[in-house]
N, C-alpha and C positions, 0 to 999 in steps of 0.2 A: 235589655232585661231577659230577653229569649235564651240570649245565649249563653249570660248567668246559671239562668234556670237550668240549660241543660249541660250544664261544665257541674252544677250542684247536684243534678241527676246521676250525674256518670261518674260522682266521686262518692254518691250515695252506693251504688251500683259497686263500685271497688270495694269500698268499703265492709260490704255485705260478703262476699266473696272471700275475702281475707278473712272475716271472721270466720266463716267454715272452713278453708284452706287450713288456716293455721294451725288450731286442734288437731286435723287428723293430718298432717308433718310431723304435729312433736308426738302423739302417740307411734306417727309408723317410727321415727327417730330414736325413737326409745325403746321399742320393739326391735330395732335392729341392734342399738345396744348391747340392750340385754341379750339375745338367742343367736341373733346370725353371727355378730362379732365376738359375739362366746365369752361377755360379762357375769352372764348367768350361770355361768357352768364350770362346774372344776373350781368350786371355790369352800376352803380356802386352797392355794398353792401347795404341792408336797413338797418344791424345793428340789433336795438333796436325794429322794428317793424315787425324781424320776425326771430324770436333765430336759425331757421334752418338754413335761409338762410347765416346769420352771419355764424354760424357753420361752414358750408362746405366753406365758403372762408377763414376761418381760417385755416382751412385744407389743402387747395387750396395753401397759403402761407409757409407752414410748409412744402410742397413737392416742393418747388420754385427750394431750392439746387440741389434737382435730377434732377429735371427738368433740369436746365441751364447745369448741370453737361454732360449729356448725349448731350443734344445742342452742348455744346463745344466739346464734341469728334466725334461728327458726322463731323461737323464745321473742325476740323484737318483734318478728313482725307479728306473731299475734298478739303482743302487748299493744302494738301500735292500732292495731284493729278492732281493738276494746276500747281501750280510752278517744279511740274517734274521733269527735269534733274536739278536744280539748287538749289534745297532744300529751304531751309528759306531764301538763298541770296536775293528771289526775293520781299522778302516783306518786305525791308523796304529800307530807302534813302541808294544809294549806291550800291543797288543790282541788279545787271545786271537782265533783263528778260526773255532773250533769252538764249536758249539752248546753251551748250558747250561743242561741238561736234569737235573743229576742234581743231589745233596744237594753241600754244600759242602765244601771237600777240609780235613782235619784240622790245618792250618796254621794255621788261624780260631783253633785254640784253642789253650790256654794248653799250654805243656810236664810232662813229670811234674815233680814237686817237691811236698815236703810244706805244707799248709796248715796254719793258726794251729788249736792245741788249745787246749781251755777253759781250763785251764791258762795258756797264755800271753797268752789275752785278757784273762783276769782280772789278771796280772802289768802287767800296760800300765795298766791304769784308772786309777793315781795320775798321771799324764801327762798327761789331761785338762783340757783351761782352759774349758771349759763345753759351747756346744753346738758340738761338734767332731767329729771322725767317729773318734776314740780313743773319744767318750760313745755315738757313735750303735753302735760295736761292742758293746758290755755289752749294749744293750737288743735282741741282732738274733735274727730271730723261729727260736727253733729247729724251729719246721712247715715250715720249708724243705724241699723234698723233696729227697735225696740228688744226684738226678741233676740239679737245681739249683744246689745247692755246688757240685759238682765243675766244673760251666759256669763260674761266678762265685765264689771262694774267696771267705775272708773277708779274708785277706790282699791282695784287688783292692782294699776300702776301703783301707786303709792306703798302696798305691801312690798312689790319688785325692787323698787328704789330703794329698801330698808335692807333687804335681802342683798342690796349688791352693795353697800354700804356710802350711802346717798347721806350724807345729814342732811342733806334739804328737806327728803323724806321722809328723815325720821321727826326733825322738829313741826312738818308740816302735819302728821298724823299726833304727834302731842298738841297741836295747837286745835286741831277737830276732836282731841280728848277720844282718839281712837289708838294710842300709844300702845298698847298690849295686844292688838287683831293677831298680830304673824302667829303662828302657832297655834291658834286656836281654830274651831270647827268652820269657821263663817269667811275663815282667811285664804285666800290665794293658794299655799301649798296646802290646804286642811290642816287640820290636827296634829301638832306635835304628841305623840305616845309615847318617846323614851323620857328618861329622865334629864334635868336641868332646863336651864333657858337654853331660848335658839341659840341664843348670842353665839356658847360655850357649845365644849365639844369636837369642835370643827378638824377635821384632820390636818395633819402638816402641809402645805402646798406642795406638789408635785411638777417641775416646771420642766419642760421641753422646750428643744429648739432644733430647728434646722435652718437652713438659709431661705427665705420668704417669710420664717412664719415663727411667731413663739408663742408657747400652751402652756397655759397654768390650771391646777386644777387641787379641787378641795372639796371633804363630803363629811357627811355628821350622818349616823343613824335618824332616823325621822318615823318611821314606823311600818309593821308588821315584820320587823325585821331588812327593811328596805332604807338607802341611804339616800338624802337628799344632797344633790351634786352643785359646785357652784364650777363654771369654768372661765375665763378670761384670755380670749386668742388676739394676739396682735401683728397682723397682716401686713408687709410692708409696700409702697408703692401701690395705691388704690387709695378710692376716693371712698367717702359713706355712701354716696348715691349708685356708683357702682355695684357696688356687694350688697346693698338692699337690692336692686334689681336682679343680682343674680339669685339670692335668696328667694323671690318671692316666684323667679322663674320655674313655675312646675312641670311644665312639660320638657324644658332642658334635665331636668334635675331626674327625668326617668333616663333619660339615656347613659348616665354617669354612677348612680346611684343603686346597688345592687338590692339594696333593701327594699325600695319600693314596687311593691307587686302593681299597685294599681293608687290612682287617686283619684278624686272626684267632685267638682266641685257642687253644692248643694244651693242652689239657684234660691234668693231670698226675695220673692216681688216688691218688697217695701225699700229695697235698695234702690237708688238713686243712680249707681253705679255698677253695673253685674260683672264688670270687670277692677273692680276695687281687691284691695290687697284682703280687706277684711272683710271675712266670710264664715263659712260652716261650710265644711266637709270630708268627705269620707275616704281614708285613707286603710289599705294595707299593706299590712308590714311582711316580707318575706322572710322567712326563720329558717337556719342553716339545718340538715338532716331532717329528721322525722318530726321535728317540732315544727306544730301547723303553726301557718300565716297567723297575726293576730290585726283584729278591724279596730280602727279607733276614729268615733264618730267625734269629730271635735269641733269648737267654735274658737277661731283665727281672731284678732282687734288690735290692730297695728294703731300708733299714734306718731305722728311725723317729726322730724326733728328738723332743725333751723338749716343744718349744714346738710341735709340732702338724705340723713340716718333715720332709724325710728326705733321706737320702742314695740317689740311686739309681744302679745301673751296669747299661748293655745291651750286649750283646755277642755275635758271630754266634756261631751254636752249632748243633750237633746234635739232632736228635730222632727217632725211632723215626716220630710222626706228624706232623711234618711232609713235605707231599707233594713231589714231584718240581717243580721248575720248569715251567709249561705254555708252550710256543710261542712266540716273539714276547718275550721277557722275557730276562731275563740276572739270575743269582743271585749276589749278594754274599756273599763270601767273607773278604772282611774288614774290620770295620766294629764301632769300640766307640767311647762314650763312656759318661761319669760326670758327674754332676751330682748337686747340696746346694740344697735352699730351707730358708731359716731367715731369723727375723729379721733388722733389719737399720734401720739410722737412715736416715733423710730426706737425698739429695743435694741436694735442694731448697727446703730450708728449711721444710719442714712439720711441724707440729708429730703429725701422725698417724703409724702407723706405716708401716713398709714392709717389703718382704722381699725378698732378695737370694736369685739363681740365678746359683750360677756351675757353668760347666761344663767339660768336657775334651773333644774329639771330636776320633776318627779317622776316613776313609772311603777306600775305594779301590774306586769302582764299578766300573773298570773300563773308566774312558776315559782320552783322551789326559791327563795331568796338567795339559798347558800350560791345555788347557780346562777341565778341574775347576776348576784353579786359579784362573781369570779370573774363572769364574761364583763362587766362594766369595766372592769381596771387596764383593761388594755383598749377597751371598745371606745372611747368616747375620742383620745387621740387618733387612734386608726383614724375614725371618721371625720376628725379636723383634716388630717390631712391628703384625705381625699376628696376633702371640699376645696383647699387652697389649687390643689391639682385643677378639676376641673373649673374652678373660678379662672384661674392664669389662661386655660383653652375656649372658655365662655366670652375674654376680653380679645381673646383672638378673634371671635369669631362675629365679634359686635361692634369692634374697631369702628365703624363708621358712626355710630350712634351718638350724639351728643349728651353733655351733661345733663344737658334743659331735659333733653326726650325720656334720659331715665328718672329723673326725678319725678318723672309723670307715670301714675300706679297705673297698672294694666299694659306696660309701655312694650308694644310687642318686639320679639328679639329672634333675629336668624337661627337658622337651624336644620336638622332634616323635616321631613314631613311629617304628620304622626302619624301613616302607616307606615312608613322606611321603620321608623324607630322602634314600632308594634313587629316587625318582620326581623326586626334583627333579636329582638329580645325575645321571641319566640322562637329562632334558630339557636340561639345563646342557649336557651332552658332546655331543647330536645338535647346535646352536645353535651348539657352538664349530667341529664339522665344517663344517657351513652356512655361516659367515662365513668360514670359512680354502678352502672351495672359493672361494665367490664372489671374495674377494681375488684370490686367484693368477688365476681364469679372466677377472677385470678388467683385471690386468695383461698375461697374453698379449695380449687385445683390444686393451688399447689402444695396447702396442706392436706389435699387427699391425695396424691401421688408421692410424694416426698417424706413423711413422717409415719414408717411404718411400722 
């Protein structure tokens, strides 16, 4: 916590700096502009009745590039130094202004409404067509700690199931006469706000392949202008028990995964299990350029599947111990998806097995949508198949493990240390400082010697 606090001090401390820096750059910048580099003067051009003076505004125009070039990076960084804790959110429609510092405002979560009694879970089980998430309800672990349920019902399975096109799911939420929940405020992804049913809308499937792996993928607007994503990856040669383990491995998943700044798990005394898959905890997301990290406090409730897979749903939430947002960051307030590993037949003619992940995800971090938007369309494969990547090195590296021992949540797995791992990702971030200064201060150089 110490040293939160003073990584939160010393980016207060930057922060502050840069705002004053900035201003008096773009005045001296524009000051030099206009007077020393002689925009202010001699204007307009005489041209033809005096070849010097022409000259040198040709001149004058032929260094415009540099000119505006270095305007605009002065211009960043003190944009960057205003909008502060909040990154790029704050400039443009949609972007909150104010700092976000505090816990997540209770819109994250779900509306009151009664959740599934055992009773009615048990009434559904004849609905079931095998490994489906009507099956994976019978078996869901009741050490769930209270204040876990109430985060993630059990009724959010049964939304997932609909959503991935389950007709177990859907007949079992018409026979609980809860048939319309999906789209609505109390439901799993919240509130549909564009127009039609969910059903409808859905974009054309987009489907990928390479050798190990095939990506499908499909989205419908859902709202604030943000689209809700459906994806279906099928992995070849691996088992469900496998790929759950390596999924739920968090501390592999820092050494592999660029986006995770930091994770955390949020310790729940009423668990049974403090190494159980299903939890509450705090996670940040790393953001490419001057777009700050964003935190998302969330609650994890995985349910087990027969073959080794499971059904799991994350979704922002509440917590007593989860801390306050620190400095320089911007805290997601609303953010869920749902995802099933399970068996699954060979797209590619292999005779071994495979296993299918499909999944549901929402996100609203809290930037412009047009840009969220743009980056999701290449973003979500990119990131499949940097997970098949390290999954095939994760199996390397766990070779000795039995099927039995990963089917067992919390099941621990080789690796480096977690300070080799803290050492190297902290060498990795000075390196990428190091190259991203040199870049830019090559660019000013060589449009300040070359374009004159």
């Amino acid at each position: 916590m110490n040293g939160a606090a003073g990584k939160g001090g010393m980016g207060g401390v930057t922060q502050g700096a840069l705002a004053l820096v900035g201003p008096a750059l773009l005045v001296g910048l524009f000051a030099w502009l206009m007077l020393v580099d002689g925009w202010a003067t001699g204007w307009p051009p005489t041209g033809a009745e005096d070849e010097g003076e022409g000259a040198a505004w040709s001149q004058k125009v032929r260094r415009l590039p540099r000119d505006l070039l270095l305007l605009a990076l002065l211009a960043v960084l003190y944009l960057r130094s205003r909008v502060g804790g909040q990154g790029w959110a704050g400039l443009g429609p949609g972007g909150d202004t104010g700092a976000s510092t505090g816990p997540p405002s209770r819109r994250s979560l779900s509306r009151d409404f009664e959740d599934l009694t055992e009773e009615e879970i048990r009434s559904v089980k004849h609905l079931s067509s095998g490994n489906d998430c009507v099956s994976a309800l019978q078996l869901c672990n009741a050490n769930h700690a209270s204040r876990l349920r109430e985060a993630v019902p059990n009724v959010f399975l049964l939304h997932l199931g609909q959503l991935l096109g389950e007709k177990s799911a859907t007949k079992a939420l018409q026979l609980l006469a809860r048939g319309g929940e999906v789209g609505q405020p109390c439901a799993l992804f919240g509130e549909l706000q564009e127009k039609g049913p969910w059903e409808s809308g859905w974009s054309r499937p987009v489907v990928k392949s390479q050798r190990g792996i095939t990506f499908e993928t499909t989205k419908r607007r859902w709202r604030n202008g943000l689209y809700l994503y459906k994806t279906t990856t099928i992995l070849e040669d691996c088992s469900p028990a496998k790929f759950r383990a390596f999924n739920m491995d968090t501390a592999s998943r820092k050494t592999w995964d660029w986006s995770m700044e930091s994770w955390q798990r949020i310790e729940e005394p009423l668990d049974d299990d403090p190494n159980a898959d299903s939890c509450f905890y705090l996670h940040e997301a790393r953001m490419p350029g001057p777009i700050c990290n964003r935190v998302y406090g969330c609650a994890r409730r995985v349910w087990d599947n027969s073959d080794g897979g499971c059904y799991w749903i994350t979704k922002s939430a509440v917590h007593p111990s989860i801390p306050n947002t620190k400095p320089g960051t911007v805290r997601v307030d609303e953010y869920t998806s749902g995802s099933v590993i399970r068996g699954a037949r060979s797209r590619q003619g292999l005779s071994t097995p495979a296993v299918e992940l499909s999944s549901v995800y929402f996100d609203d971090p809290k930037m412009r949508p047009l840009a969220f938007n743009l980056a999701m369309k290449s973003a979500l494969w990119v990131a499949m198949q940097a997970t098949e990547r390290a999954f095939r090195q994760w199996l390397e590296n766990n070779d000795v493990a039995t099927e039995q021992e990963l089917r067992t949540p919390g099941h621990p797995v080789r690796g480096l240390p977690e300070s080799a791992r803290n050492a190297g990702r902290r060498r990795k971030g000075r390196w990428r400082k190091v190259v991203r200064g040199v870049i830019f201060g090559g660019v000013a150089f060589v449009l300040h010697k070359v374009v004159k």
